[in-house]
C-alpha positions in Angstrom: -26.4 -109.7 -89.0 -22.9 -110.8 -90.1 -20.2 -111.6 -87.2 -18.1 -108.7 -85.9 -15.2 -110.2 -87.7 -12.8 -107.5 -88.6 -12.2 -103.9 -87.3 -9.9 -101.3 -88.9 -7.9 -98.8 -86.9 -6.5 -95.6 -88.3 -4.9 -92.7 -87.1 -4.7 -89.9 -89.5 -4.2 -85.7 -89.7 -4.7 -83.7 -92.6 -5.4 -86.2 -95.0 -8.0 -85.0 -97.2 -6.3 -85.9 -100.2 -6.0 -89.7 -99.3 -8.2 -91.2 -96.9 -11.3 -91.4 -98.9 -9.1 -94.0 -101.4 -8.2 -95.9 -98.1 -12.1 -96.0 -96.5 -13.7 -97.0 -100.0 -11.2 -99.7 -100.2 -12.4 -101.3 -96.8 -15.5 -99.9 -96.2 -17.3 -103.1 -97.8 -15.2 -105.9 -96.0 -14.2 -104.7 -92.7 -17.1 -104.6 -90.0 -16.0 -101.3 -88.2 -14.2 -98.3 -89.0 -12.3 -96.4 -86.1 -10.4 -93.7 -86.9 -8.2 -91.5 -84.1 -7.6 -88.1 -85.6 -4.6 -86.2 -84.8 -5.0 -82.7 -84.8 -6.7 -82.2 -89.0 -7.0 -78.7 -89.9 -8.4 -79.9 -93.2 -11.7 -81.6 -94.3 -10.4 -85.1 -92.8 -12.9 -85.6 -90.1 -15.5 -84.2 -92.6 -14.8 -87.3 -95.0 -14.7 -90.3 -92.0 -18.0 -89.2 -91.1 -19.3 -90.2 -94.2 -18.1 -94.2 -93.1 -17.9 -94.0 -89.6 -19.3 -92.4 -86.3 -16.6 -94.1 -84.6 -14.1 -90.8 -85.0 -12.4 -89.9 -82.1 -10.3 -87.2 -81.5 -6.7 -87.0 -79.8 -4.2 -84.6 -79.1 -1.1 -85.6 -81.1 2.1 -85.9 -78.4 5.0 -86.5 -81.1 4.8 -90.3 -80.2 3.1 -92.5 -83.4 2.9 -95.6 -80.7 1.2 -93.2 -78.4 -1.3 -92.5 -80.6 -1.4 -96.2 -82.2 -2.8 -97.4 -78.4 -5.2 -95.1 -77.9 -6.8 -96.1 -81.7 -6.6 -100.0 -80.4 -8.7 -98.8 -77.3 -12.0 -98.9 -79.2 -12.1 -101.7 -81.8 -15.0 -104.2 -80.3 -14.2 -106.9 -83.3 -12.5 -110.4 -83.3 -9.7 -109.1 -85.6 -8.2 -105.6 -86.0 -6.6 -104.1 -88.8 -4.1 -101.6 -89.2 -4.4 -99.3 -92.2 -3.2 -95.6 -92.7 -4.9 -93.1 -94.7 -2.2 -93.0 -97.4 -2.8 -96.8 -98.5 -5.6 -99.0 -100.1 -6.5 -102.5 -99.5 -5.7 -104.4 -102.9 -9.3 -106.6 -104.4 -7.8 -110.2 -103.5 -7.7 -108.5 -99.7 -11.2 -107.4 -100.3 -12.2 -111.1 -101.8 -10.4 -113.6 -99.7 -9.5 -111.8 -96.2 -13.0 -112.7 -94.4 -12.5 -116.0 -95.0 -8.9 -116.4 -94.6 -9.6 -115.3 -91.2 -12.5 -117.4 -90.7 -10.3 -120.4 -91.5 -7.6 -119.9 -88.9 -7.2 -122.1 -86.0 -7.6 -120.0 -82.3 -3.9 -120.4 -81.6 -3.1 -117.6 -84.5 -2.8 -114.3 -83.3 -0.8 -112.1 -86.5 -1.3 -112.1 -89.8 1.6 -110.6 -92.1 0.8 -108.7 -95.4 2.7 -107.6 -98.2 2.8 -103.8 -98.8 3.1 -102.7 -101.9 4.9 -99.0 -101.8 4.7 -96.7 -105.0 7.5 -94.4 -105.4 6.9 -92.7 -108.7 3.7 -91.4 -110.2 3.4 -93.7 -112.8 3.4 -96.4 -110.5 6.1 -98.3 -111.8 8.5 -98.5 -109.3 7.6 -100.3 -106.2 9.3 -101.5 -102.8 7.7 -104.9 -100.9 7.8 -105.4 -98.0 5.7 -107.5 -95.4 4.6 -106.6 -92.6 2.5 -107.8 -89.6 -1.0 -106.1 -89.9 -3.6 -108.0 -88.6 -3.7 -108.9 -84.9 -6.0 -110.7 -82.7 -8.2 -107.9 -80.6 -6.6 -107.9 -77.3 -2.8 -109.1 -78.2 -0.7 -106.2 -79.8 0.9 -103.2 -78.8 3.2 -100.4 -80.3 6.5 -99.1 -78.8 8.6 -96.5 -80.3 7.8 -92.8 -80.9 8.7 -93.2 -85.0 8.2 -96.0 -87.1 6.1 -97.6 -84.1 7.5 -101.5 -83.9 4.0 -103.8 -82.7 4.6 -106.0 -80.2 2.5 -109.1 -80.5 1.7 -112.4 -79.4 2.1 -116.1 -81.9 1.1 -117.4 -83.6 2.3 -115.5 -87.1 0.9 -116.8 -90.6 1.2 -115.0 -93.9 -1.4 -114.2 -96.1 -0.7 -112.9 -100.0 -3.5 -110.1 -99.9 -1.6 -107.2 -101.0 -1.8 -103.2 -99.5 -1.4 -100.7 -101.5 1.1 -97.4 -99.8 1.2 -94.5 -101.8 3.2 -92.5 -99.0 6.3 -92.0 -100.5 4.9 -90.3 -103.9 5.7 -87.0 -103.0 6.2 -83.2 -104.1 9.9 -82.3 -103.7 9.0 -79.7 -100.5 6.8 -82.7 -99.0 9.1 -85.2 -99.4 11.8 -83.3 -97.6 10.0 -82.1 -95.1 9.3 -85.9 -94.4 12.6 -86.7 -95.0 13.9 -84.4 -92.2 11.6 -85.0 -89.7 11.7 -88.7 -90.3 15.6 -89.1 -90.0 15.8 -86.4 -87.5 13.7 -88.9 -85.6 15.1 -91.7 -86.0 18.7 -90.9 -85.1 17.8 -89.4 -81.7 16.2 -92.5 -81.2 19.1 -94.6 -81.3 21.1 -92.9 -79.5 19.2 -94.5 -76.7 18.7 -98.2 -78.2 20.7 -100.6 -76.2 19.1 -103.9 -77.6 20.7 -105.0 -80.7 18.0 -106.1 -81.9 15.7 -103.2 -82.1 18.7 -101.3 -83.4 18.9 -103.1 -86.3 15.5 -102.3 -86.8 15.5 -98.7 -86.3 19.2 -98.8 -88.7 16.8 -100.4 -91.4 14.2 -97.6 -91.3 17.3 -95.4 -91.4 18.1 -96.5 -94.5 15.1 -96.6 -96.5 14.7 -93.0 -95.4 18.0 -92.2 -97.0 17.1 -94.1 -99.9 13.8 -92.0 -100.3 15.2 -88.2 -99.4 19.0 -88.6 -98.9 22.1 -89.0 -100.4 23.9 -92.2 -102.0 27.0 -92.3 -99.5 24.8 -91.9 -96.7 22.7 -94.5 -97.7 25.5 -96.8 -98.6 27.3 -96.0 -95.0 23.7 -96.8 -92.8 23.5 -100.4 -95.5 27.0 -101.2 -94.2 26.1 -100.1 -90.6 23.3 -102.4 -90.7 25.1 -105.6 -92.1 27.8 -105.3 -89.3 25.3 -105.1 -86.9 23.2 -108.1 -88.4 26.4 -109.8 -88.7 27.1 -109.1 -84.1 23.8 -110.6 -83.6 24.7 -113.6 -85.8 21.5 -114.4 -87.3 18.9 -112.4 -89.4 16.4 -111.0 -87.2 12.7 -110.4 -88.8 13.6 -107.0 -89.5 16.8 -107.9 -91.7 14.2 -110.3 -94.1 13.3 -106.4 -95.4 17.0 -105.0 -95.7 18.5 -108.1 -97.3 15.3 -107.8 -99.8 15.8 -104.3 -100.6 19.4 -103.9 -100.2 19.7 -107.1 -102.7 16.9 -105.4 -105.1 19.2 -102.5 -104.9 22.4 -104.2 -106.2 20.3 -107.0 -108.9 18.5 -103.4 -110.5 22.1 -101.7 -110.9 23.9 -104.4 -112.1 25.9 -106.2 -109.4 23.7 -109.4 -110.1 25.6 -112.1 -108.4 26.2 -109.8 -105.3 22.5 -109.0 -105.0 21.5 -112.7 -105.5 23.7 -113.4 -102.4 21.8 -111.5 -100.2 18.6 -113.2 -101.7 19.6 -116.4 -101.0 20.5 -115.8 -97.3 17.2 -114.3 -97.0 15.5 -117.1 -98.5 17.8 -119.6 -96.0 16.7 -117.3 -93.1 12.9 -116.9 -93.7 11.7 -119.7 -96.6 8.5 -119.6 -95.9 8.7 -116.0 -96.6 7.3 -114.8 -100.3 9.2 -111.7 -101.0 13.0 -113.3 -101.7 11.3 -115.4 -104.5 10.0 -112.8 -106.5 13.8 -111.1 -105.9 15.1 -114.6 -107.7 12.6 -114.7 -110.6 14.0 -110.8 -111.4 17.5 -112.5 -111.1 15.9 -115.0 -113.6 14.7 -112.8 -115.9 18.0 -110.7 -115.9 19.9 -114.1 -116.7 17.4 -114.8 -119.5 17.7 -111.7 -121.3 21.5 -111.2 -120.9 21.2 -108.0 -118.7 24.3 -109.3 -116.2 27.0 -106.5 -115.4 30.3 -107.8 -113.7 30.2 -107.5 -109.6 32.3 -105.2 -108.2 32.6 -102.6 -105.2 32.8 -103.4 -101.8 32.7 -107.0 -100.6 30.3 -108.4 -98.3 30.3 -111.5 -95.9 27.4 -114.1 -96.9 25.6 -115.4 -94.6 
């Protein structure tokens, strides 16, 4: 009998449609499955029982870290995972997380993974981002009623083992439905955030919800938001690794090359251990390569 070496946690409602791609992704690797259902009305709970007897059932309480807590109640494994029903584990996760985890030292307590997100159905346009995903049993927590922020102890290493999130492929009544319950969300939220910190954060998920279901000038206003904020705190927090990455990706893809490369590069001076800026800089390569460079222009930003 193989060591309890990794648990997944899941919390999930009504997805019939996706979590069967998620569970057959891990089901070989991982050596528990607990999944918290939220309220399904579908055939959800129907499915985990084909993987798992470890389904458990919880009243939903408009509060994802609520719900996040009560799923990290039951995992008995070293390390726990946390996967939702809309993604898959990538095969180099499959093939290489056992013994990644095997080889860490017992002063590592996170493990940060790139997601992959999908936003078109031909799968060619993508978003990464990394994330921390793996935690030690015992040493993480959730706070926050929408996009739940963990909380968790150092150590933190990276590992390349990519996930898969195919949550923002959406019909257009699904993906404004999530769009306005999402940002509805969000912005009550802050009206309570006093740290600057954690305001930055919740500005960032802000904007990649108005980048998936808003409008351009919104989205620019909540990008200019966040860099003035960043730019009070004095430093790139974790959180600012993903907007300078996206928000650069944003201006190298539509043309304002050397503007986007600046934001790279502060990233890359903020975080170099980080992956995700050095892919940004071989698409800056590439673009220089081929000749695709369009002149800089619009609104100026500081560098940091």
């Amino acid at each position: 009998m193989r060591k309890c070496l990794l648990s997944v946690a899941m919390i999930v409602k009504d997805e019939e449609h996706n979590i069967r791609r998620a569970l057959e992704s891990i089901k070989d690797v991982v050596d528990e499955i607990v999944v918290v259902d939220t309220g399904s009305t579908d055939r959800t709970p129907e499915i985990v029982r084909e993987y798992t007897d470890k389904l458990y059932f919880h009243e939903w309480k408009n509060d994802f870290s609520e719900a996040r807590n009560f799923s990290l109640k039951f995992p008995t494994c070293e390390w726990i995972l946390i996967l939702d029903a809309d993604e898959e584990a990538s095969e180099e996760f499959r093939q290489n997380i056992r013994s990644f985890l095997e080889s860490l030292s017992e002063d590592v307590n996170t493990v940060y993974l790139p997601t992959i997100n999908y936003l078109d159905w031909d799968f060619k346009k993508t978003e990464i981002a990394s994330t921390p995903r793996i935690f030690r049993n015992g040493t993480v927590y959730y706070k926050n009623i929408v996009h739940n922020q963990a909380i968790y102890k150092p150590k933190v290493v990276h590992a390349p083992f990519k996930i898969y999130h195919y949550g923002y492929i959406w019909t257009r009544k699904l993906k404004k439905k999530k769009y306005e319950r999402t940002g509805t969300l969000i912005r009550e939220h802050l009206k309570n955030v006093k740290d600057p910190v954690e305001k930055i954060y919740y500005l960032v998920q802000l904007y990649k919800t108005e980048k998936i279901g808003g409008q351009k000038h919104e989205e620019n206003k909540i990008a200019w938001e966040t860099l003035q904020e960043i730019m009070k705190v004095g430093k790139i927090p974790p959180i600012g690794l993903e907007f300078f990455y996206i928000f650069g990706m944003e201006l190298i893809l539509n043309g304002f090359l050397e503007k986007g490369e600046e934001f790279i590069d502060s990233a890359i001076k903020a975080f170099p251990e980080n992956p995700d800026p050095y892919f940004a800089k071989l698409v800056i390569y590439e673009r220089k390569k081929t000749g695709r460079i369009f002149i800089s222009g619009g609104k100026s930003f500081s560098k940091f």
